[in-house]
mmCIF file of the N, C-alpha and C atoms, coordinates in Angstrom:
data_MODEL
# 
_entry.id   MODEL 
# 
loop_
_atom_site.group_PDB 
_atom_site.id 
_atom_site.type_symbol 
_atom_site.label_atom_id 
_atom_site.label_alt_id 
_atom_site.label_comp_id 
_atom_site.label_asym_id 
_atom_site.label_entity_id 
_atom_site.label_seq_id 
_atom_site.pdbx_PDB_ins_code 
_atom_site.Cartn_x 
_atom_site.Cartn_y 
_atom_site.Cartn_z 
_atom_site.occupancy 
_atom_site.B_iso_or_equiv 
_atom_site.pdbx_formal_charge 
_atom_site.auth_seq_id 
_atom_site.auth_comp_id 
_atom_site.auth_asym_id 
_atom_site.auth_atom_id 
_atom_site.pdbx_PDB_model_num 
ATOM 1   N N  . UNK A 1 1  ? -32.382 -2.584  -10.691 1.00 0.00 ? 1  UNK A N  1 
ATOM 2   C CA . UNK A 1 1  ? -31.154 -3.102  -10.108 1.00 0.00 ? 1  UNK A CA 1 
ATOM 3   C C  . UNK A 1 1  ? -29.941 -2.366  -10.678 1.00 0.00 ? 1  UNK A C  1 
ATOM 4   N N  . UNK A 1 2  ? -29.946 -2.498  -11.963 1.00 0.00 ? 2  UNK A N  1 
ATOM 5   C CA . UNK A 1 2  ? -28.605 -1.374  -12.389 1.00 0.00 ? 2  UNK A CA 1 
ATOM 6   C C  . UNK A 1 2  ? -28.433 -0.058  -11.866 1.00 0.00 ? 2  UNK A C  1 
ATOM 7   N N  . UNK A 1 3  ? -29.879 0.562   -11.664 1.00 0.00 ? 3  UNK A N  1 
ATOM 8   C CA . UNK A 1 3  ? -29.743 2.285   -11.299 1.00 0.00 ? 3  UNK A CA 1 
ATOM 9   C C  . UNK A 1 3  ? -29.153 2.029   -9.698  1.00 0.00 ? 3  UNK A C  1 
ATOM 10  N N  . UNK A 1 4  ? -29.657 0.831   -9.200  1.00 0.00 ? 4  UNK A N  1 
ATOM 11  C CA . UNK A 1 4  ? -29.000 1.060   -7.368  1.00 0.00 ? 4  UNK A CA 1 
ATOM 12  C C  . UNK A 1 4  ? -27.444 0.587   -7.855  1.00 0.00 ? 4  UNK A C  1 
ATOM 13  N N  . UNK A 1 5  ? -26.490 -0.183  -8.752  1.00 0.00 ? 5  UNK A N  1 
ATOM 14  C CA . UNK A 1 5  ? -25.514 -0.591  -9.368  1.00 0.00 ? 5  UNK A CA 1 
ATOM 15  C C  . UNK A 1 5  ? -25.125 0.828   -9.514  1.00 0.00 ? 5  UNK A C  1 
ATOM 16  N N  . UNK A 1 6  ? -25.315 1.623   -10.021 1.00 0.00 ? 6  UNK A N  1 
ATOM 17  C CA . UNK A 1 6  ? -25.035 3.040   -10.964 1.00 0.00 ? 6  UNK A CA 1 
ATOM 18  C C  . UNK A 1 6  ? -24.879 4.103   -9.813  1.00 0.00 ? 6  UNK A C  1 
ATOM 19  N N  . UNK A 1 7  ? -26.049 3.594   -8.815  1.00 0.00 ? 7  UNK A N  1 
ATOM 20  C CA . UNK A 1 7  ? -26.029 4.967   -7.358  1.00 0.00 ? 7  UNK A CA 1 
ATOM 21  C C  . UNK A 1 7  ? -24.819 4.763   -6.977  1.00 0.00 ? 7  UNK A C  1 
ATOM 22  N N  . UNK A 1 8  ? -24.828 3.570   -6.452  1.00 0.00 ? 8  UNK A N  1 
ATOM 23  C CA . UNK A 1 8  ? -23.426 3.100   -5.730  1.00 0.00 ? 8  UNK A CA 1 
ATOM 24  C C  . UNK A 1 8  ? -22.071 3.612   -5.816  1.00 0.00 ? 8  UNK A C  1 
ATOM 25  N N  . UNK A 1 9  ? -21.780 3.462   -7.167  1.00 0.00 ? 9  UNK A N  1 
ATOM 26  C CA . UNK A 1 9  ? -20.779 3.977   -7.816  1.00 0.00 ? 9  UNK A CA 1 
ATOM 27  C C  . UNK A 1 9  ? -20.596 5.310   -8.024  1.00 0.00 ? 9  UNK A C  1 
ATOM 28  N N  . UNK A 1 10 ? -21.523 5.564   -8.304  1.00 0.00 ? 10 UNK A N  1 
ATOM 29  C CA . UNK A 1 10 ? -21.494 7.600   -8.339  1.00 0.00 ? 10 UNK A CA 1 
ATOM 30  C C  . UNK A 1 10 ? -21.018 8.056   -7.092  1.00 0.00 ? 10 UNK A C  1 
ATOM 31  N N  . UNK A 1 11 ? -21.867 6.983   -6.014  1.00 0.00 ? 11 UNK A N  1 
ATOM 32  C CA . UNK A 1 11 ? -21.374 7.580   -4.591  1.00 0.00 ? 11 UNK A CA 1 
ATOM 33  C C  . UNK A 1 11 ? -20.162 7.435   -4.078  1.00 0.00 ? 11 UNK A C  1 
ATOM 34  N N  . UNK A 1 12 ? -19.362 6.212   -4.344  1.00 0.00 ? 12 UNK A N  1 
ATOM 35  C CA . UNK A 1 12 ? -18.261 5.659   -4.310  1.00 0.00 ? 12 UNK A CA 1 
ATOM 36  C C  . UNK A 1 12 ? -16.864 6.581   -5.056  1.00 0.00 ? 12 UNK A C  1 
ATOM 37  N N  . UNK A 1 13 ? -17.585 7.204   -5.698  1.00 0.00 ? 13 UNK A N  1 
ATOM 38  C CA . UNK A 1 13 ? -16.151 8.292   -6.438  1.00 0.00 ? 13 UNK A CA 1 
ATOM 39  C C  . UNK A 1 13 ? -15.724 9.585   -5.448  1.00 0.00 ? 13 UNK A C  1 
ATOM 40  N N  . UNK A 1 14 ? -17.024 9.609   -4.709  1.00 0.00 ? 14 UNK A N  1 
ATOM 41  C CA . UNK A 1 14 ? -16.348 11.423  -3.819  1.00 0.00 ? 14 UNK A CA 1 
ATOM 42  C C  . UNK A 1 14 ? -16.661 10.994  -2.590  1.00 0.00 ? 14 UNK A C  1 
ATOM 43  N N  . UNK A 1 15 ? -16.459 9.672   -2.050  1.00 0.00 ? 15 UNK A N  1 
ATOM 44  C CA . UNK A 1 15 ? -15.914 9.322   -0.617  1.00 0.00 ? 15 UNK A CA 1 
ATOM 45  C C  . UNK A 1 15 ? -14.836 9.720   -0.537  1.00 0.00 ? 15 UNK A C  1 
ATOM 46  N N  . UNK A 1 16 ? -14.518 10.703  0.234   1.00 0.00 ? 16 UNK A N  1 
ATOM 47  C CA . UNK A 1 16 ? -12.939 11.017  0.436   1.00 0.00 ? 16 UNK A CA 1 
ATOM 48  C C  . UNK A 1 16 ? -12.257 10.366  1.679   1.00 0.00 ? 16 UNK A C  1 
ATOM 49  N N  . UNK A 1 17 ? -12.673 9.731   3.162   1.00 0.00 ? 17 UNK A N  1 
ATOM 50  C CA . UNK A 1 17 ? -12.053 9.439   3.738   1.00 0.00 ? 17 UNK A CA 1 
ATOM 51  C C  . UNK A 1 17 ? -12.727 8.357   4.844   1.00 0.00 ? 17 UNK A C  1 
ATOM 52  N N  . UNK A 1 18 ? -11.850 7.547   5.209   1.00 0.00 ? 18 UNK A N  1 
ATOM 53  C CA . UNK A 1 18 ? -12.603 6.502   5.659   1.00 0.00 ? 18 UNK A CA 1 
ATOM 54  C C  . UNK A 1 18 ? -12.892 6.896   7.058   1.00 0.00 ? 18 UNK A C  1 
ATOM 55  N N  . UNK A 1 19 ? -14.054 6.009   7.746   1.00 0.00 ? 19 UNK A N  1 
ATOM 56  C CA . UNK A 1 19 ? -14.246 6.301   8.956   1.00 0.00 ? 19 UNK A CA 1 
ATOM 57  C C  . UNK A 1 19 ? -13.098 5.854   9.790   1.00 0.00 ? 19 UNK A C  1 
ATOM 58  N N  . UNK A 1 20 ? -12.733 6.464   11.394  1.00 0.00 ? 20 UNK A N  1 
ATOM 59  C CA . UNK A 1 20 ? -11.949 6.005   12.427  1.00 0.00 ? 20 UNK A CA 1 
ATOM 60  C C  . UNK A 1 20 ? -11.987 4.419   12.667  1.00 0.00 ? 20 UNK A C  1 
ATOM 61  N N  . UNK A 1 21 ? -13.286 4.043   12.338  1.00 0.00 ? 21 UNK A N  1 
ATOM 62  C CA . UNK A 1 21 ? -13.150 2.807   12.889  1.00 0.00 ? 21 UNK A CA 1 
ATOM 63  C C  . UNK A 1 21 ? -13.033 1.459   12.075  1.00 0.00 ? 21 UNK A C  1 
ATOM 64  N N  . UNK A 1 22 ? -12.390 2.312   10.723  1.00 0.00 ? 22 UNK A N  1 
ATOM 65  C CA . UNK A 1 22 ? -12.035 1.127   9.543   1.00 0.00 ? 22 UNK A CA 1 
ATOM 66  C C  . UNK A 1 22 ? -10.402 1.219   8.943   1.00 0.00 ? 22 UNK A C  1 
ATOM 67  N N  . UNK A 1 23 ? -9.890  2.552   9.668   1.00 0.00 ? 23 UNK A N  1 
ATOM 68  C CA . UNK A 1 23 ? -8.322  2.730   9.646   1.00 0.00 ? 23 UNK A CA 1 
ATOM 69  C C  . UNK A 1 23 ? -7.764  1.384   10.384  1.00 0.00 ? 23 UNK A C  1 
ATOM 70  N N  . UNK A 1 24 ? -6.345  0.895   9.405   1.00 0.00 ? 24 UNK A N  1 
ATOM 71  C CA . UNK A 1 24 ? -5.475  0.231   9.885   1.00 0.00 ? 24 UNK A CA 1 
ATOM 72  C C  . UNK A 1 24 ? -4.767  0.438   11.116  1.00 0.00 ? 24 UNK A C  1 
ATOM 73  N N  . UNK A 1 25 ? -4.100  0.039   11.933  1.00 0.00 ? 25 UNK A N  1 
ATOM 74  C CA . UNK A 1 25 ? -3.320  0.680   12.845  1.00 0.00 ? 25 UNK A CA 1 
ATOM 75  C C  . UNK A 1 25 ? -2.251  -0.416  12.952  1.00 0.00 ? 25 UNK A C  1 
ATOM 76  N N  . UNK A 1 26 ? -1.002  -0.142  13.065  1.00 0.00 ? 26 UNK A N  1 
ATOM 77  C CA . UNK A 1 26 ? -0.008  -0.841  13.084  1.00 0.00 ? 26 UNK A CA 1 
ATOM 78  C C  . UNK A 1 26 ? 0.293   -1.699  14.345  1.00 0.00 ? 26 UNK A C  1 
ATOM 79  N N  . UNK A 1 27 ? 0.981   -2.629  14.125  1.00 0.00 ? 27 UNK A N  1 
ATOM 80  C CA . UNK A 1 27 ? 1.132   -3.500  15.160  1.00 0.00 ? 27 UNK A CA 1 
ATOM 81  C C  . UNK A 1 27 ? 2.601   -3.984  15.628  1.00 0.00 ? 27 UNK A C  1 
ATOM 82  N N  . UNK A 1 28 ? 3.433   -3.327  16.689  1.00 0.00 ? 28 UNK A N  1 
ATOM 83  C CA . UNK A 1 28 ? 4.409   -3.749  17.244  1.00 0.00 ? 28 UNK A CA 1 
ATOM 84  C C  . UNK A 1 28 ? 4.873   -4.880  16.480  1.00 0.00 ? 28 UNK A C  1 
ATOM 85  N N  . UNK A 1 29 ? 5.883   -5.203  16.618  1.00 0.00 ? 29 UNK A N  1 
ATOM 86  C CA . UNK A 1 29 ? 6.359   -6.566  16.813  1.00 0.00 ? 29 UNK A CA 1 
ATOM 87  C C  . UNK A 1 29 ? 7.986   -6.329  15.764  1.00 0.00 ? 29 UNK A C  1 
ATOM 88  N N  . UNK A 1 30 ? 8.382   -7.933  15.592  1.00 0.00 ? 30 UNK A N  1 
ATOM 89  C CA . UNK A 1 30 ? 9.592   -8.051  14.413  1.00 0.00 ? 30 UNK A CA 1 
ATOM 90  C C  . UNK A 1 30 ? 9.289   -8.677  13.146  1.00 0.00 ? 30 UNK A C  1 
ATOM 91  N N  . UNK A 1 31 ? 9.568   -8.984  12.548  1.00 0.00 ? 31 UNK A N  1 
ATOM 92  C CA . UNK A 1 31 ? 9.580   -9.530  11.259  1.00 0.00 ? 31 UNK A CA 1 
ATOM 93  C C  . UNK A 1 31 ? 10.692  -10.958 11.424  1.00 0.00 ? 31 UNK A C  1 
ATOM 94  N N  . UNK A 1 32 ? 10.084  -12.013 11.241  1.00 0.00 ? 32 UNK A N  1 
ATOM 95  C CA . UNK A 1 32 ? 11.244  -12.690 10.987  1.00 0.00 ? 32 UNK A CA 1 
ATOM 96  C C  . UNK A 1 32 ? 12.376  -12.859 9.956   1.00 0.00 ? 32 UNK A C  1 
ATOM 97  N N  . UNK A 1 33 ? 13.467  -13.123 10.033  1.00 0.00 ? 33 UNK A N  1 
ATOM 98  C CA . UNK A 1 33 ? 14.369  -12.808 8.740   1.00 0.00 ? 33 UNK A CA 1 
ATOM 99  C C  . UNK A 1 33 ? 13.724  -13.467 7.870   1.00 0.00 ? 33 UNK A C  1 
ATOM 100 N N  . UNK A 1 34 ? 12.656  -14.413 7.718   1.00 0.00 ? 34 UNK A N  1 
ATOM 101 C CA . UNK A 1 34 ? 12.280  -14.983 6.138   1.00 0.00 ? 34 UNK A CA 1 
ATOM 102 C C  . UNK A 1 34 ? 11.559  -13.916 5.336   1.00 0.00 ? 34 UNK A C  1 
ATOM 103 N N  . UNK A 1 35 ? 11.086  -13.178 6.022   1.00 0.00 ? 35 UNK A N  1 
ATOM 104 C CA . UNK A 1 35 ? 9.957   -11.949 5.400   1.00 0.00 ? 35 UNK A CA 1 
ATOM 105 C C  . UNK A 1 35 ? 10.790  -10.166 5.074   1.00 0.00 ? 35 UNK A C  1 
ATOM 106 N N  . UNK A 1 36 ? 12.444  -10.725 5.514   1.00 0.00 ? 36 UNK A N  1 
ATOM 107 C CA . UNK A 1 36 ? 12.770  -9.271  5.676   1.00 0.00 ? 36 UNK A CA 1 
ATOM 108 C C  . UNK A 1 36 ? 13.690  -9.187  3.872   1.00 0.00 ? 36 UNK A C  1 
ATOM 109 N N  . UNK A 1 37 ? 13.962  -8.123  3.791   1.00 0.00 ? 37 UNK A N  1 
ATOM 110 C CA . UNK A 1 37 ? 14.462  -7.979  2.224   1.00 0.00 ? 37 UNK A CA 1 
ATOM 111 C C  . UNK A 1 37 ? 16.115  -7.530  2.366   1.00 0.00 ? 37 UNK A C  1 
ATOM 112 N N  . UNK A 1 38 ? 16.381  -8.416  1.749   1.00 0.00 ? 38 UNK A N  1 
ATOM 113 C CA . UNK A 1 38 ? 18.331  -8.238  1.463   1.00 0.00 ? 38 UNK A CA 1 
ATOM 114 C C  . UNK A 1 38 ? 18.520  -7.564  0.558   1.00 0.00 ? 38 UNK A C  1 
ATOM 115 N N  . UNK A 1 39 ? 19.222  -6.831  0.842   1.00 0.00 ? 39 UNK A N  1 
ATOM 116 C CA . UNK A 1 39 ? 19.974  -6.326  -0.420  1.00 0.00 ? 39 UNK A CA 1 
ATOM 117 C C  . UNK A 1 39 ? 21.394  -6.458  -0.171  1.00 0.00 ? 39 UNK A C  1 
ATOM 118 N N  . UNK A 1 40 ? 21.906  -6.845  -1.184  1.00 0.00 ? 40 UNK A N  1 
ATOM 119 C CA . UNK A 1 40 ? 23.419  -6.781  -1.620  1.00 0.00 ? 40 UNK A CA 1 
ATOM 120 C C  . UNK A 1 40 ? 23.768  -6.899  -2.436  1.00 0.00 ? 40 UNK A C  1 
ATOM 121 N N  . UNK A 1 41 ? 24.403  -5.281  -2.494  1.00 0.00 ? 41 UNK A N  1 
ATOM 122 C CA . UNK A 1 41 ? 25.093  -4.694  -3.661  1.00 0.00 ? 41 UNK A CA 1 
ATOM 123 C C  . UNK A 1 41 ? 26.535  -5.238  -3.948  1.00 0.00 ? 41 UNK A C  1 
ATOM 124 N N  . UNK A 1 42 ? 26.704  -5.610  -4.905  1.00 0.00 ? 42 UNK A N  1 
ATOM 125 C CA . UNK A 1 42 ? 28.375  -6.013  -5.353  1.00 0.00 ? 42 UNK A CA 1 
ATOM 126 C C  . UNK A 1 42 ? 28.899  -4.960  -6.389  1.00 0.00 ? 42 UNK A C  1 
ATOM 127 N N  . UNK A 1 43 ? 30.232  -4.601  -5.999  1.00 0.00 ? 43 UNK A N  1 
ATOM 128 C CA . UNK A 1 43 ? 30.929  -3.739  -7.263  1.00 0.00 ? 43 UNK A CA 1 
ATOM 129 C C  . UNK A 1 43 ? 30.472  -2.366  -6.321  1.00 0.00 ? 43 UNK A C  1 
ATOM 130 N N  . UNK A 1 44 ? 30.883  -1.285  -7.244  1.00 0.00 ? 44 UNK A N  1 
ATOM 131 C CA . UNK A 1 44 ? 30.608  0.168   -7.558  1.00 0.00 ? 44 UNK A CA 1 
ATOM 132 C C  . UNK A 1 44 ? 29.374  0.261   -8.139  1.00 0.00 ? 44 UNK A C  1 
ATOM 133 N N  . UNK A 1 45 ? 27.603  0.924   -8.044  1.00 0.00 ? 45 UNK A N  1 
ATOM 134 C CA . UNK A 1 45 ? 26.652  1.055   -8.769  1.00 0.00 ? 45 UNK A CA 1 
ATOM 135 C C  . UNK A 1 45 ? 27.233  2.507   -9.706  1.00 0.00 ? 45 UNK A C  1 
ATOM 136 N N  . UNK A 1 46 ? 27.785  3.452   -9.140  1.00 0.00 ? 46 UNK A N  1 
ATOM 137 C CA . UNK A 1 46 ? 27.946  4.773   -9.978  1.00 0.00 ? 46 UNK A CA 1 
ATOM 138 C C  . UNK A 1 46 ? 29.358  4.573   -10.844 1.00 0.00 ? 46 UNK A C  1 
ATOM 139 N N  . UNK A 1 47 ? 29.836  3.458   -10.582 1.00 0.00 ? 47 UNK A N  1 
ATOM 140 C CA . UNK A 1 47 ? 30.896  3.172   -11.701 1.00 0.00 ? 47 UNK A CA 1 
ATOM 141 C C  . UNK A 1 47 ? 30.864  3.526   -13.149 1.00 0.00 ? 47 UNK A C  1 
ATOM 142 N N  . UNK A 1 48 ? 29.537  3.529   -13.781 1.00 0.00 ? 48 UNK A N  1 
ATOM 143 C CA . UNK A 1 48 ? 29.536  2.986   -15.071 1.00 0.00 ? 48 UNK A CA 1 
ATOM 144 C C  . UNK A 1 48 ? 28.826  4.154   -15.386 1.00 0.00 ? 48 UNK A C  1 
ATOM 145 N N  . UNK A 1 49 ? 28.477  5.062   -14.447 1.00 0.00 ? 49 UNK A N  1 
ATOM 146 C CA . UNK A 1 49 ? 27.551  6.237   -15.280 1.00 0.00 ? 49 UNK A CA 1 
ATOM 147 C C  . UNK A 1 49 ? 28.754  7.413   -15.857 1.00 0.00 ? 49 UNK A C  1 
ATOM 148 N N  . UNK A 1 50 ? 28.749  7.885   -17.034 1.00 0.00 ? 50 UNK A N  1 
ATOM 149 C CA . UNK A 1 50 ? 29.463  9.238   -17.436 1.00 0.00 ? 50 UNK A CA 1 
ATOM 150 C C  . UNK A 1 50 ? 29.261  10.376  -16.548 1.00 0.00 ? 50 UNK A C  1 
# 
């Protein structure tokens, strides 16, 4: 059981790329504003550098 543990892994290091049919593919749509990221900056950020 360890040596099929041990194959596995050996084999698992020089998989270089996944098959077509396990790639993500993105999906249209919006984000609602609860999930989207704010930023706001107050002041000058390069104010304070020499």
């Amino acid at each position: 059981m360890s040596s099929d543990k041990q194959k596995g892994i050996f084999v698992s290091q020089f998989k270089q790329y996944k098959p077509v049919k396990q790639k993500t593919k993105p999906v249209l749509g919006t984000l609602p504003e609860d999930f989207q990221v704010k930023r706001e900056i107050t002041g000058e950020p390069l104010a304070d550098i020499p």
